[in-house]
N, C-alpha and C positions, 0 to 999 in steps of 0.2 A: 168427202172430197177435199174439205180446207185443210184437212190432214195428210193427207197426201200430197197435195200443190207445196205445201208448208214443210214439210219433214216433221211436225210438231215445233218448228220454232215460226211461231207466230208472230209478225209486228207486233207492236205494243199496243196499237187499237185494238187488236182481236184476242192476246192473248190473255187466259184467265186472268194473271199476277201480272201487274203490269210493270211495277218495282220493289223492288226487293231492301230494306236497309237492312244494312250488317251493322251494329254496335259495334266497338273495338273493345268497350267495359263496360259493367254493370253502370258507370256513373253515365255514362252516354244511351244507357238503354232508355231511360225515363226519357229523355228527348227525341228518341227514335218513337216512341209510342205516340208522343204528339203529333208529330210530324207524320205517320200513319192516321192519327186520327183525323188531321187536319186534310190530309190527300184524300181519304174515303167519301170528307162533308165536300169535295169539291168533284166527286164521281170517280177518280182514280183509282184502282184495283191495286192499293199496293201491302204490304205486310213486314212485318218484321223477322228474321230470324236469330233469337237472342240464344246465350247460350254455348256457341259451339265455334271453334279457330276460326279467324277471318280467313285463313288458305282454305278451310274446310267448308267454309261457307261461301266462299265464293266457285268453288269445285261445284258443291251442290245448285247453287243457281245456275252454273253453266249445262249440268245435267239434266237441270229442268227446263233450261232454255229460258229463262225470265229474261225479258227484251232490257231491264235498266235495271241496275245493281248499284247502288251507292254505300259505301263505307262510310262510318263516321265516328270522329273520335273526336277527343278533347279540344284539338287545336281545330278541327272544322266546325265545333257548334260557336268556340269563341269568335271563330271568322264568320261565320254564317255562313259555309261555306259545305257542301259535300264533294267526296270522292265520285267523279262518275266512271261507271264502266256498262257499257251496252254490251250483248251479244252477237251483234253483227260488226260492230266498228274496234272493240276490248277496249280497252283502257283512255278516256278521255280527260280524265286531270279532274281539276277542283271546278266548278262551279258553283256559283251563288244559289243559294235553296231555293228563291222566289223564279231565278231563270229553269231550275229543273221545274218547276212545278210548273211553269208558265208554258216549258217545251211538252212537255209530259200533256197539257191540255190543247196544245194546237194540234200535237200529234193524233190523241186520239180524235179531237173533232174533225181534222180533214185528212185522218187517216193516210198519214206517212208516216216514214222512218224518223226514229227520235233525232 
């Protein structure tokens, strides 16, 4: 029934993968797996997709429908800062890591939109 009310794109409380990081290089992968690891110890469902074009990986999050996609490259880890893009609103600019993860946890506890 939440699949159908939903089309499969779920808010970010319900949906399996909650956020998605994209590396832009290998040297930004190793901090996208903390940043993963650190989101999981705080109940967050999110994962990394290393590996493969940031156009090609952001295509594929959109075909999965992952509620919050953030990029992240050399000059967002120096700023603390990630790229965000949600599925319902696209493209949100840069945000501070600790306000995504802060958003990311109010959203799913009272279940809104990021």
């Amino acid at each position: 029934m939440l699949t159908e009310q939903y089309a499969g794109a779920f808010p970010a409380w319900l949906a399996p993968v909650q956020v998605r990081l994209l590396p832009v290089n290998a040297a930004s992968e190793q901090y996208c797996l903390d940043l993963v690891a650190r989101m999981k110890g705080l109940g967050i469902r999110a994962q990394i997709a290393a590996g493969e074009k940031i156009g090609k990986g952001i295509r594929n999050a959109e075909v999965d429908k992952v509620p919050v996609v953030c990029v992240v490259g050399a000059r967002d880890i120096k700023a603390g800062m990630l790229s965000v893009r949600t599925y319902a609103a696209g493209e949100l600019g840069q945000m501070p890591v600790e306000d995504v993860v802060a958003r990311l946890q109010r959203c799913i506890a009272g279940r809104t939109d990021f």
